[in-house]
C-alpha positions as a Python dict, from the first residue, in 0.01 Angstrom:
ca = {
    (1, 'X'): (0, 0, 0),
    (2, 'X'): (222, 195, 263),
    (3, 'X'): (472, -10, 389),
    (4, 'X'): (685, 19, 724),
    (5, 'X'): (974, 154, 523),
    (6, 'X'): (754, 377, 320),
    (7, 'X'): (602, 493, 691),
    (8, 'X'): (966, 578, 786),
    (9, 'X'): (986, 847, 490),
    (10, 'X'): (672, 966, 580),
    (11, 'X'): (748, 1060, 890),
    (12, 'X'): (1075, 1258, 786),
    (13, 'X'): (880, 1437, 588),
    (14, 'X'): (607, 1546, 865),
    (15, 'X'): (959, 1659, 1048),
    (16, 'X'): (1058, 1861, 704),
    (17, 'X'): (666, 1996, 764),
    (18, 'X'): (741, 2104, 1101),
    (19, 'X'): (1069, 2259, 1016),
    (20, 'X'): (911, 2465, 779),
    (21, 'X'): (644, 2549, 1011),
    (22, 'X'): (905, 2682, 1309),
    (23, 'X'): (1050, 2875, 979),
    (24, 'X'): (705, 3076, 974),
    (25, 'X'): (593, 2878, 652),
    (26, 'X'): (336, 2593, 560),
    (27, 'X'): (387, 2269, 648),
    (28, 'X'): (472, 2068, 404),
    (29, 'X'): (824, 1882, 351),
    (30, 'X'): (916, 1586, 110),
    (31, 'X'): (1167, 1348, 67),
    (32, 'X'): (1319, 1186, -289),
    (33, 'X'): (1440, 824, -273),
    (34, 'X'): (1600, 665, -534),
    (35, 'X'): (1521, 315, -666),
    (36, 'X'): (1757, 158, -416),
    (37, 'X'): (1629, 385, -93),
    (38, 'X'): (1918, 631, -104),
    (39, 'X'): (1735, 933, 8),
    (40, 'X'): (1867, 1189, -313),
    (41, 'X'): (1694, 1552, -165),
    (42, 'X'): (1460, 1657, 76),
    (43, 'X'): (1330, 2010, 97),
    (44, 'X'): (1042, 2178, 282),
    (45, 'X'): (768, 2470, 189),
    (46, 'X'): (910, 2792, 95),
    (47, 'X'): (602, 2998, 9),
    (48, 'X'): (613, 3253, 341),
    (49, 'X'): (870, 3499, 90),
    (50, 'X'): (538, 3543, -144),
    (51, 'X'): (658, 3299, -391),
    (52, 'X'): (384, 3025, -378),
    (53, 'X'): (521, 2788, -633),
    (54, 'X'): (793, 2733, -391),
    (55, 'X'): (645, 2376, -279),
    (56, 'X'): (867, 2133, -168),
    (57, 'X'): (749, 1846, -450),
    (58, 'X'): (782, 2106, -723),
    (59, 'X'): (1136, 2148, -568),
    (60, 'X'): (1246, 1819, -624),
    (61, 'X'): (1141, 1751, -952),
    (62, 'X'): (1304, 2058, -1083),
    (63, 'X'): (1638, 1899, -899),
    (64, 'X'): (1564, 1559, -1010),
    (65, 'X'): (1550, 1721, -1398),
    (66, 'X'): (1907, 1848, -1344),
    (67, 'X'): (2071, 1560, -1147),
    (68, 'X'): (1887, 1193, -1271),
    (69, 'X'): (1881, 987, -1573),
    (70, 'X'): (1532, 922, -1708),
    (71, 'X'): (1561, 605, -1577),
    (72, 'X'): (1672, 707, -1244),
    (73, 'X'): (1322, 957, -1234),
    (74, 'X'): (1100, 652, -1328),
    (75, 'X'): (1202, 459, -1063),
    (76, 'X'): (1222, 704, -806),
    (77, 'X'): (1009, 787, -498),
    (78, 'X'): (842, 1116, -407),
    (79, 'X'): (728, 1107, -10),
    (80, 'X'): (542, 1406, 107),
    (81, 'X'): (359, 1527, 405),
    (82, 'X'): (52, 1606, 176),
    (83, 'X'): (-100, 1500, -136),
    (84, 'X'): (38, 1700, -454),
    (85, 'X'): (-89, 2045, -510),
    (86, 'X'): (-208, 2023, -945),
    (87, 'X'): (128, 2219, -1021),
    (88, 'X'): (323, 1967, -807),
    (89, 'X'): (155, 1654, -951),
    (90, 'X'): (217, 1827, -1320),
    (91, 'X'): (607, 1894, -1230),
    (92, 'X'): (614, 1520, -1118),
    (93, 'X'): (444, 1397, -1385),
    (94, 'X'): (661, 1601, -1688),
    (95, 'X'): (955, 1512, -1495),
    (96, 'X'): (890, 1204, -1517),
    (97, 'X'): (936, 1070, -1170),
    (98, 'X'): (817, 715, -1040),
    (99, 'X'): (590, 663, -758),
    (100, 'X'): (415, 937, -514),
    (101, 'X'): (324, 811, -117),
    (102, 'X'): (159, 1088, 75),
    (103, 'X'): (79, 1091, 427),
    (104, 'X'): (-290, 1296, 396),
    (105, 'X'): (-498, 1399, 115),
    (106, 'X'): (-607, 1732, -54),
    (107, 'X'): (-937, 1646, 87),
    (108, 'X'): (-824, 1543, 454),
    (109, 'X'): (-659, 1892, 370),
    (110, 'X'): (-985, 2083, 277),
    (111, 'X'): (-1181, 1936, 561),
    (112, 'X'): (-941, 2042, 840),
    (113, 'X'): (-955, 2368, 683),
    (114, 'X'): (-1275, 2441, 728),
    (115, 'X'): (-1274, 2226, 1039),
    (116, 'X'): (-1099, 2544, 1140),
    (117, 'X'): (-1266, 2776, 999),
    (118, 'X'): (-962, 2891, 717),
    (119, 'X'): (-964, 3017, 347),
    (120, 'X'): (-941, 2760, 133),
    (121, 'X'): (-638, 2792, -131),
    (122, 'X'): (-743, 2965, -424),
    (123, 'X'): (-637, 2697, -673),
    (124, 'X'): (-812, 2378, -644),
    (125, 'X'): (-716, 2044, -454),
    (126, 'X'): (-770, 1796, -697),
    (127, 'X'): (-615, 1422, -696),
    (128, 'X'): (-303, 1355, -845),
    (129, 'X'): (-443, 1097, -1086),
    (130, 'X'): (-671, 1356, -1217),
    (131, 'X'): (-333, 1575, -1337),
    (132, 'X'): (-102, 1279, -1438),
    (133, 'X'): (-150, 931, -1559),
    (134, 'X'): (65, 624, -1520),
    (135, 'X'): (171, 696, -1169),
    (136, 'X'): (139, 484, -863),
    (137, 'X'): (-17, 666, -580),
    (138, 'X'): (-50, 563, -202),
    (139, 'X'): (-189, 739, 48),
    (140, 'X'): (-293, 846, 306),
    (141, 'X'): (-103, 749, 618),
    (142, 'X'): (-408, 686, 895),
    (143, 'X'): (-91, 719, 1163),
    (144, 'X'): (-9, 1036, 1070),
    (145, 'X'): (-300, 1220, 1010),
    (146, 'X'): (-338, 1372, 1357),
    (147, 'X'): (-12, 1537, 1368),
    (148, 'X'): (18, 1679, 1034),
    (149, 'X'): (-349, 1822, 1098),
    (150, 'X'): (-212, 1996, 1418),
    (151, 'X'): (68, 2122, 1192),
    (152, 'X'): (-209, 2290, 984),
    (153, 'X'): (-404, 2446, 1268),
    (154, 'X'): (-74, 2586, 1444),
    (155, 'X'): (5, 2715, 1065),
    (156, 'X'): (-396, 2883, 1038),
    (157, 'X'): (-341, 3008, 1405),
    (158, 'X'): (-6, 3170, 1326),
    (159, 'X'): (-130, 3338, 1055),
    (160, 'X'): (-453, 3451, 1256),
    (161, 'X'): (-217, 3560, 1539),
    (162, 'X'): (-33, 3844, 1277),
}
């Protein structure tokens, strides 16, 4: 379940999503929390250089592996603007990290995409529960979905527009 707090990291990260968008990127942007709410890292899609493993998620598990305890990864939170990509969800996963809340899904993702008429990604959305085990995953965020899918089209008509 999404909670009002939860819903408040959410929406940072939609603002990380947009950042990244103005930045001529994807939009995507996530936010750590530690066990106690301390927001630890946020980061936002880096891919426009070329580099597409430069995802956000992926970004902060590789910082979470050099900065936290096991302990401090199990009981961690991942936020994101969008469900885990499969190398995200298997970065979280051998990281170790706690619980993932996302504000839309891979397949709110793949629908708007060809709402729009846009190539799909050419690795597959699958659920994060179908990479990792053990891992508590809520989402999506009803609230949100509007606005990150207007993120997605601006992103498709960008990239359409060059």
């Amino acid at each position: 379940m999404i909670n009002d707090l939860d819903l408040k990291h959410l929406k940072r990260c939609v603002e990380l999503a947009e950042i990244a968008l103005n930045k001529g990127d994807e939009p995507f942007g996530s936010v750590l929390v530690s066990a106690n709410g301390k927001v630890l890292k946020e980061d936002h899609n880096r891919v426009a250089s070329g580099d597409h493993t430069q995802h956000p998620e992926f970004a902060l598990a590789r910082w979470a592996a050099e900065n936290m305890t096991p302990e401090e990864r199990k009981g961690a939170t991942v936020y994101t603007s969008g469900e885990h990509c499969p190398m995200c969800s298997a970065a979280h996963g051998w990281v170790g990290l706690g619980r993932i809340v996302y504000a839309s899904s891979s397949t709110q993702l793949v629908e708007w995409l060809n709402e729009i008429g846009a190539k799909l990604p050419r690795v597959r959305n699958l659920p994060i529960e179908d990479v990792i085990r053990d891992t508590t995953v809520d989402g999506p965020a009803p609230e949100l979905a509007e606005k990150i899918k207007n993120l997605h089209y601006l992103s498709w008509k960008n990239k359409t527009n060059n």
